[in-house]
PDB file as gemmi writes it, atoms N, CA and C in Angstrom:
CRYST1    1.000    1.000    1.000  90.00  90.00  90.00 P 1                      
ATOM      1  N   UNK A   1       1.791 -11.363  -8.118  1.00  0.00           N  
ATOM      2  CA  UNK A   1       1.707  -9.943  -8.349  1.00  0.00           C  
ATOM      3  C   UNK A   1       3.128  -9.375  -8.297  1.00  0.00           C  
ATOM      4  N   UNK A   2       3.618  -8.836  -9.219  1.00  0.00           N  
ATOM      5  CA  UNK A   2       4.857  -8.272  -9.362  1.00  0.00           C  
ATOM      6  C   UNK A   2       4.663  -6.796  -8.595  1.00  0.00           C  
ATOM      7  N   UNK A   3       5.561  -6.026  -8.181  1.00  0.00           N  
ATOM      8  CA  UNK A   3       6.205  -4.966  -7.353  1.00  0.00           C  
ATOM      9  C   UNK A   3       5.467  -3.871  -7.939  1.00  0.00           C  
ATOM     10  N   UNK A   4       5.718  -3.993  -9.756  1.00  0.00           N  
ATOM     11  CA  UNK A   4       4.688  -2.627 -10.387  1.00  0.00           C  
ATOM     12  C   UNK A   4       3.418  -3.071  -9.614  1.00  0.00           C  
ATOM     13  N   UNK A   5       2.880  -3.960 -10.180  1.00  0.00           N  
ATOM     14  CA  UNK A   5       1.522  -3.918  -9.673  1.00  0.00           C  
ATOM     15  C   UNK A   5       0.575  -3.918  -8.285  1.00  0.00           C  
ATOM     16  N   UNK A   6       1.540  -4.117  -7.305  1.00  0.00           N  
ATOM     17  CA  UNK A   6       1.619  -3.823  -6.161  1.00  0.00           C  
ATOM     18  C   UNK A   6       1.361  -2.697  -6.103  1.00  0.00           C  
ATOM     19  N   UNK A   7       2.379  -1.891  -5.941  1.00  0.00           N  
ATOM     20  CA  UNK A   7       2.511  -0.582  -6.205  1.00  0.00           C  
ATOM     21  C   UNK A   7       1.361  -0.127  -6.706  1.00  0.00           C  
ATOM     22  N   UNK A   8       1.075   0.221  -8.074  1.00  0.00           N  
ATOM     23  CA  UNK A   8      -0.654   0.787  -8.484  1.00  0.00           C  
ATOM     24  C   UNK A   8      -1.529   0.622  -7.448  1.00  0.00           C  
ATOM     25  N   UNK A   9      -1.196  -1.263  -7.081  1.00  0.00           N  
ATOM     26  CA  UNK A   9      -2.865  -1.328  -6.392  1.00  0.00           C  
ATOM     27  C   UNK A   9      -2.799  -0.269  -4.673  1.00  0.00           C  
ATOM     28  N   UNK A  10      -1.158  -0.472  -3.904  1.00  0.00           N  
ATOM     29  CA  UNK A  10      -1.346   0.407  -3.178  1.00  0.00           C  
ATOM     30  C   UNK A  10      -1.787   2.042  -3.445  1.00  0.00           C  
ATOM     31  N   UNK A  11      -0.881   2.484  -4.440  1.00  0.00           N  
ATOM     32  CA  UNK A  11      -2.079   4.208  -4.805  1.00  0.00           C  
ATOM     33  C   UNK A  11      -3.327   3.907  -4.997  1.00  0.00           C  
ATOM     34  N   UNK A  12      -3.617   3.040  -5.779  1.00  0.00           N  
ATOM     35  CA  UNK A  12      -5.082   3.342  -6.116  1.00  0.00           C  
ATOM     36  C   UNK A  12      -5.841   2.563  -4.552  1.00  0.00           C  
ATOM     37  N   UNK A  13      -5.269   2.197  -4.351  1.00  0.00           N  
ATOM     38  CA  UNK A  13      -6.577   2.138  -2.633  1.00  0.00           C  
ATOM     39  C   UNK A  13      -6.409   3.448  -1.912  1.00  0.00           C  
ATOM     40  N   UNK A  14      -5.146   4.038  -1.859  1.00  0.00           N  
ATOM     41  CA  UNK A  14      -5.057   4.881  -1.384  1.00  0.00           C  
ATOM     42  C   UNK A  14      -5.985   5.905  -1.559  1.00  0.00           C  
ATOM     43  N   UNK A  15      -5.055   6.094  -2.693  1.00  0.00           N  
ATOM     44  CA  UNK A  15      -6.598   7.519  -3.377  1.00  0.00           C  
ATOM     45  C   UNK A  15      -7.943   7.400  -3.204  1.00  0.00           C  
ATOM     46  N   UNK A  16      -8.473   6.016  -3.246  1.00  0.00           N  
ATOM     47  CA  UNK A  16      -9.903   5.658  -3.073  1.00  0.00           C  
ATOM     48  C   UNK A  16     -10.056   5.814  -2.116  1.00  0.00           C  
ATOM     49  N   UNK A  17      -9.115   5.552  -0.914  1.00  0.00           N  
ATOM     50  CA  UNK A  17      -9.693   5.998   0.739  1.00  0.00           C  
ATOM     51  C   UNK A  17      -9.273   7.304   1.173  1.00  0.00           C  
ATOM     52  N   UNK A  18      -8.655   8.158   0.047  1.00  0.00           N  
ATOM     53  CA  UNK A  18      -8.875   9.282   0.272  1.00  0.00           C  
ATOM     54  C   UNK A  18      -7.504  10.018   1.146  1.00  0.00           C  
ATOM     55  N   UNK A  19      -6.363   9.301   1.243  1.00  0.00           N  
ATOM     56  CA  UNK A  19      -5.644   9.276   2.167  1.00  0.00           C  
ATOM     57  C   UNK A  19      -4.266   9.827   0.902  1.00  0.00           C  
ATOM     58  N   UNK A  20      -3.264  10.621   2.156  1.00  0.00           N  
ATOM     59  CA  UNK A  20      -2.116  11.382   1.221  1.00  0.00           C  
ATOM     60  C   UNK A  20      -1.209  10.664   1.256  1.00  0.00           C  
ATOM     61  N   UNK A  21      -0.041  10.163   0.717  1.00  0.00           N  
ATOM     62  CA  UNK A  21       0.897   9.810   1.381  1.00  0.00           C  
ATOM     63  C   UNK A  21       1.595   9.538   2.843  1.00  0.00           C  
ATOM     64  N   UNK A  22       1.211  10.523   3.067  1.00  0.00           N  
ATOM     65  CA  UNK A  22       1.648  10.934   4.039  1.00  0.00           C  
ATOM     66  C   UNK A  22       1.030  10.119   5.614  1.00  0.00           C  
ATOM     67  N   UNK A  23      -0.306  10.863   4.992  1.00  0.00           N  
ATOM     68  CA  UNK A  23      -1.119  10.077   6.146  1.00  0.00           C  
ATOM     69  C   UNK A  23      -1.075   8.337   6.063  1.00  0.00           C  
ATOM     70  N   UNK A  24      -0.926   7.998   4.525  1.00  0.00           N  
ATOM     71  CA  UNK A  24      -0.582   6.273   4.670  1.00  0.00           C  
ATOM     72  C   UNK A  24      -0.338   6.299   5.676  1.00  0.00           C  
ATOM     73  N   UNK A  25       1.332   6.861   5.312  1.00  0.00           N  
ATOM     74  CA  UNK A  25       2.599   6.675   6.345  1.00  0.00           C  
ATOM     75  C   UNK A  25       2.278   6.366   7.537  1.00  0.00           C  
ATOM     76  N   UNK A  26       1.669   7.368   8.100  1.00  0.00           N  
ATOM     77  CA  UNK A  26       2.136   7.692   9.665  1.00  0.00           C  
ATOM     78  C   UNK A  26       0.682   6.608  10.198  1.00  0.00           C  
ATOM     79  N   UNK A  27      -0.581   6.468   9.206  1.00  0.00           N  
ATOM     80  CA  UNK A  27      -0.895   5.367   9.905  1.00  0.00           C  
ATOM     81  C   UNK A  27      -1.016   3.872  10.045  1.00  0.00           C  
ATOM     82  N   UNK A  28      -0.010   3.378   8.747  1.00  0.00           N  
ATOM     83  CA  UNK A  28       0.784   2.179   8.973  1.00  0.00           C  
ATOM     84  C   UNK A  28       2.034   2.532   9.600  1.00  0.00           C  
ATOM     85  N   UNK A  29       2.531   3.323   9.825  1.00  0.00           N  
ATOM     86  CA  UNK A  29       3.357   3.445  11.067  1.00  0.00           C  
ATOM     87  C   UNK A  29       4.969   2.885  10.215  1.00  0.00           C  
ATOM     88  N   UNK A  30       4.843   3.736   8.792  1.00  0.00           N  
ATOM     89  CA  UNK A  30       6.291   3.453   8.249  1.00  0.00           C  
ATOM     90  C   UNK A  30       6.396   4.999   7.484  1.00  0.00           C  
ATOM     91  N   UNK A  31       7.337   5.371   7.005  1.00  0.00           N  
ATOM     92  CA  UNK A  31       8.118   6.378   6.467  1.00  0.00           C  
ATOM     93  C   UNK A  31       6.907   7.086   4.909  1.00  0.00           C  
ATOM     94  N   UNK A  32       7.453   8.668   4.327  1.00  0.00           N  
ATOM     95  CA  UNK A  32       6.264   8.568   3.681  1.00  0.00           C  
ATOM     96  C   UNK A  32       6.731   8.284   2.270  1.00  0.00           C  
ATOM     97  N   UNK A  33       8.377   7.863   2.517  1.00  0.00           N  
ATOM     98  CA  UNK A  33       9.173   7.646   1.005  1.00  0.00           C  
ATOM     99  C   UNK A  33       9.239   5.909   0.921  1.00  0.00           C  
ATOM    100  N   UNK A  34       9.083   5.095   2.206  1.00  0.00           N  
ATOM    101  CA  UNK A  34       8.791   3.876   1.804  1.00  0.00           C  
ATOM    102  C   UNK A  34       7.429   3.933   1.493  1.00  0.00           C  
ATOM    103  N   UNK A  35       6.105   4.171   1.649  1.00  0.00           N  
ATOM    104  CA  UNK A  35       5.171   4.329   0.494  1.00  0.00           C  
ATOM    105  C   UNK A  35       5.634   5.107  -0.851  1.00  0.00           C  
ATOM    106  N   UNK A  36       6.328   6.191  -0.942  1.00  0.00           N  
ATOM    107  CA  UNK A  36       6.858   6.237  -2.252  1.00  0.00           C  
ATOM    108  C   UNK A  36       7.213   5.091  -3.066  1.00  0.00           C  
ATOM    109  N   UNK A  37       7.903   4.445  -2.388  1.00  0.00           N  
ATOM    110  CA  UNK A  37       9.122   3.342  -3.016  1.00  0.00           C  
ATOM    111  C   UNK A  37       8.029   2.117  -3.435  1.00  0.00           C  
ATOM    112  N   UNK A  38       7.198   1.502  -2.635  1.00  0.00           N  
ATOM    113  CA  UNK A  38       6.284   0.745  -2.587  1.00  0.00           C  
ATOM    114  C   UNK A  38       5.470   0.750  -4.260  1.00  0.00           C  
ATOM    115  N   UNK A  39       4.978   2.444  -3.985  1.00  0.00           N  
ATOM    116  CA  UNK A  39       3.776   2.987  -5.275  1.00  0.00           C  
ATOM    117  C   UNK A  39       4.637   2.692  -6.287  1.00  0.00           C  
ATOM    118  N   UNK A  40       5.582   2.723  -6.600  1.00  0.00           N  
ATOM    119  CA  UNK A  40       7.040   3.242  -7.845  1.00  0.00           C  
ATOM    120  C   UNK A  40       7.127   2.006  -8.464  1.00  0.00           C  
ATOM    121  N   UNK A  41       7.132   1.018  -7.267  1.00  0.00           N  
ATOM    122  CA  UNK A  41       7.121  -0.471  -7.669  1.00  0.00           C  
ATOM    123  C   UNK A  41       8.757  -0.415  -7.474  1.00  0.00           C  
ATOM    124  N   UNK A  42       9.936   0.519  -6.937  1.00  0.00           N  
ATOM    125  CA  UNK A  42      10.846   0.213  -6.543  1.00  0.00           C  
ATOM    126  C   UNK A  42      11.516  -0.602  -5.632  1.00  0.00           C  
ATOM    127  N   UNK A  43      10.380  -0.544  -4.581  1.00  0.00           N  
ATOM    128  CA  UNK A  43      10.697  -1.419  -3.541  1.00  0.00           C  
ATOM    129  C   UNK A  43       9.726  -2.596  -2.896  1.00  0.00           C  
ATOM    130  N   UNK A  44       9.996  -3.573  -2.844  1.00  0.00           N  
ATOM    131  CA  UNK A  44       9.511  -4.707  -2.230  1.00  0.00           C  
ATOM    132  C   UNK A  44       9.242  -4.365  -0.297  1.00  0.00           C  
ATOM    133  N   UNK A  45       8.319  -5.453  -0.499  1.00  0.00           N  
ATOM    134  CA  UNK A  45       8.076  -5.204   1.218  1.00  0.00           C  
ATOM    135  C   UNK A  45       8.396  -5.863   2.028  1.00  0.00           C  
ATOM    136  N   UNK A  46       8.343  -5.986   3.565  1.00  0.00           N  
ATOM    137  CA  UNK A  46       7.884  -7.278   4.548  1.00  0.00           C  
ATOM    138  C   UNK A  46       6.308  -7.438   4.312  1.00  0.00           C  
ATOM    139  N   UNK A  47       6.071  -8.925   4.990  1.00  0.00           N  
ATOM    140  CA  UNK A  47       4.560  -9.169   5.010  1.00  0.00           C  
ATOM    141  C   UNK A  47       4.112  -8.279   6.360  1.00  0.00           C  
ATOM    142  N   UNK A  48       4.731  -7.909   6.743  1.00  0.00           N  
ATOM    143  CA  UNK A  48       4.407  -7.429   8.396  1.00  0.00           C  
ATOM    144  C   UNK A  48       3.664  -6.176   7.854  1.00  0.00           C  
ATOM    145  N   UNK A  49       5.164  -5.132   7.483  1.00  0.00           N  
ATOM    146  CA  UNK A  49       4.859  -3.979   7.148  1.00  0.00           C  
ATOM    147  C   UNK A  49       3.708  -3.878   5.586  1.00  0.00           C  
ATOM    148  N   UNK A  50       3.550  -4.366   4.843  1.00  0.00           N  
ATOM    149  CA  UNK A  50       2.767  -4.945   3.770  1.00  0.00           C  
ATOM    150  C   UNK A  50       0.732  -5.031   4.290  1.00  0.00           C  
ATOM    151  N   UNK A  51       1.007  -5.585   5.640  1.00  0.00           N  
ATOM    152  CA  UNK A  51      -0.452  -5.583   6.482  1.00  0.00           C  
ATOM    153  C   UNK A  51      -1.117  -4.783   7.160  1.00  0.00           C  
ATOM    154  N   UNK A  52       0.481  -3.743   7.776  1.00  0.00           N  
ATOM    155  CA  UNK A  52      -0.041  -2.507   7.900  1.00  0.00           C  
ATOM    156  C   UNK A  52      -0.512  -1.442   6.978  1.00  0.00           C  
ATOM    157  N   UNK A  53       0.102  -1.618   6.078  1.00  0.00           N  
ATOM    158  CA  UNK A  53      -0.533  -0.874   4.899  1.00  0.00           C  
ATOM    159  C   UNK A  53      -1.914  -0.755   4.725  1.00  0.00           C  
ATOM    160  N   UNK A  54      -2.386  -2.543   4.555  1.00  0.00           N  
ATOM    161  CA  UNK A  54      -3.690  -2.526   4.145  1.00  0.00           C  
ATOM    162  C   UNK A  54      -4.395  -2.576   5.478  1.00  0.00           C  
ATOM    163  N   UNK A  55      -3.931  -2.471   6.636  1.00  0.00           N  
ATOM    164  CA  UNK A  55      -5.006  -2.365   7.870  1.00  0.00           C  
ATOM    165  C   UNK A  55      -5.109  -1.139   7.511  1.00  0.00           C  
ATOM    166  N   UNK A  56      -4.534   0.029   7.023  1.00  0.00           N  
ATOM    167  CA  UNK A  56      -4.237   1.289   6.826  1.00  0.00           C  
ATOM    168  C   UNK A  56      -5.331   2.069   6.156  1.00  0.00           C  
ATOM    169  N   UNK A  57      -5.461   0.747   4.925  1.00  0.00           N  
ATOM    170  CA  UNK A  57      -5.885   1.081   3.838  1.00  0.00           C  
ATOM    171  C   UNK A  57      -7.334   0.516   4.188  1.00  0.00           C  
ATOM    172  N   UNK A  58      -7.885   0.006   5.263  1.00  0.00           N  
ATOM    173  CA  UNK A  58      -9.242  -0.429   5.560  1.00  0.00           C  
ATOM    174  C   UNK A  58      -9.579  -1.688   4.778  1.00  0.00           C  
ATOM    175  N   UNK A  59      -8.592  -2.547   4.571  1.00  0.00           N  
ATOM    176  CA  UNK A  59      -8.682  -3.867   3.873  1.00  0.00           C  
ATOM    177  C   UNK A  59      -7.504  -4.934   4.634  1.00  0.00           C  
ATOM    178  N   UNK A  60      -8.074  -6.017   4.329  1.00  0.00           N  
ATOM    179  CA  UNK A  60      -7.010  -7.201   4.582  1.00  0.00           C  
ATOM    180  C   UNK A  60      -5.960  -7.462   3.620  1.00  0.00           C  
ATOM    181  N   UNK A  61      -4.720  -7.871   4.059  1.00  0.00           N  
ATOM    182  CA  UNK A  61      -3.675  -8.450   3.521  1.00  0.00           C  
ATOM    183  C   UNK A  61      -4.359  -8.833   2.363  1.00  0.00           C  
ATOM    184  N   UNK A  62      -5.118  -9.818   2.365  1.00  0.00           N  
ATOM    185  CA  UNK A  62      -5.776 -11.155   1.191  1.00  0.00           C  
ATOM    186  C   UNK A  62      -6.190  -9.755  -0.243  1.00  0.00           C  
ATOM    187  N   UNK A  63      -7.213  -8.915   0.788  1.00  0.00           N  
ATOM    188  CA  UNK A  63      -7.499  -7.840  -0.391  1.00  0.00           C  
ATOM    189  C   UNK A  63      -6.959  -7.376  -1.023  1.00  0.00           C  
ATOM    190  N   UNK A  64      -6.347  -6.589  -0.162  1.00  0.00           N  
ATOM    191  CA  UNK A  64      -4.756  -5.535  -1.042  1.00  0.00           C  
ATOM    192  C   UNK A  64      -4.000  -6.130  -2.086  1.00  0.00           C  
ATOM    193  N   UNK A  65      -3.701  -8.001  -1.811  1.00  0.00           N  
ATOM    194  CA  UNK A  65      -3.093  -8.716  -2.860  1.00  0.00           C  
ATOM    195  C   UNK A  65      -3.399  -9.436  -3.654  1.00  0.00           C  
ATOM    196  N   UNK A  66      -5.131  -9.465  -3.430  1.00  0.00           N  
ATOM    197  CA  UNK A  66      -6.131 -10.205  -4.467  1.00  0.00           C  
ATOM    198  C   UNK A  66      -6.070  -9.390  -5.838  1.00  0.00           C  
ATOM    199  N   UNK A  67      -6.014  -9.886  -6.789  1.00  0.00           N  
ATOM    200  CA  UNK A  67      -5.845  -9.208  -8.419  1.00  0.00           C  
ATOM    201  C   UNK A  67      -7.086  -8.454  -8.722  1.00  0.00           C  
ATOM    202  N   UNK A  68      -7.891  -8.649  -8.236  1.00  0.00           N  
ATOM    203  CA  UNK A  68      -9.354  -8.100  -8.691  1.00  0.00           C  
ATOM    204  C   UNK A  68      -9.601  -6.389  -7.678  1.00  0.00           C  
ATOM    205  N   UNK A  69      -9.006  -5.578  -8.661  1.00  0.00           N  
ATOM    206  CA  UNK A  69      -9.820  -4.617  -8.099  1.00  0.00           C  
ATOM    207  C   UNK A  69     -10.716  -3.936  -8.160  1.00  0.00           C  
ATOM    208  N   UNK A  70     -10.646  -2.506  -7.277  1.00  0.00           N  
ATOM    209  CA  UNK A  70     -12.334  -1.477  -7.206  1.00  0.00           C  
ATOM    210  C   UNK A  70     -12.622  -0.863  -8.349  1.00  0.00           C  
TER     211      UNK A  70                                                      
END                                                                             
């Protein structure tokens, strides 16, 4: 999965769980412009911070980076 597509799949879980930016942020417990950077496909991640996301996002690592989405 390349960085664009990363990116999409993090907004679009997002939006599906209903969550702002913002709130990502603060409850993976990172900044609300590194989710910017993430969505943009500008920036690459850690796996660490990458898991918080999707604990974030009410899914597992495996999900968030499985190709098949909602």
């Amino acid at each position: 999965m390349t960085r664009q597509e990363l990116g999409k799949r993090v907004r679009s879980e997002r939006i599906r769980a209903g969550l702002s930016v913002k709130e990502l942020a603060e409850n993976a417990e990172v900044s609300a412009s590194y989710i910017y950077a993430i969505e943009s496909g500008t920036r690459g991640t850690h796996i660490e911070k990458l898991n918080r996301i999707a604990s974030a996002l009410g899914m597992t690592l495996q999900d968030l980076w499985s190709e098949k989405l909602h």
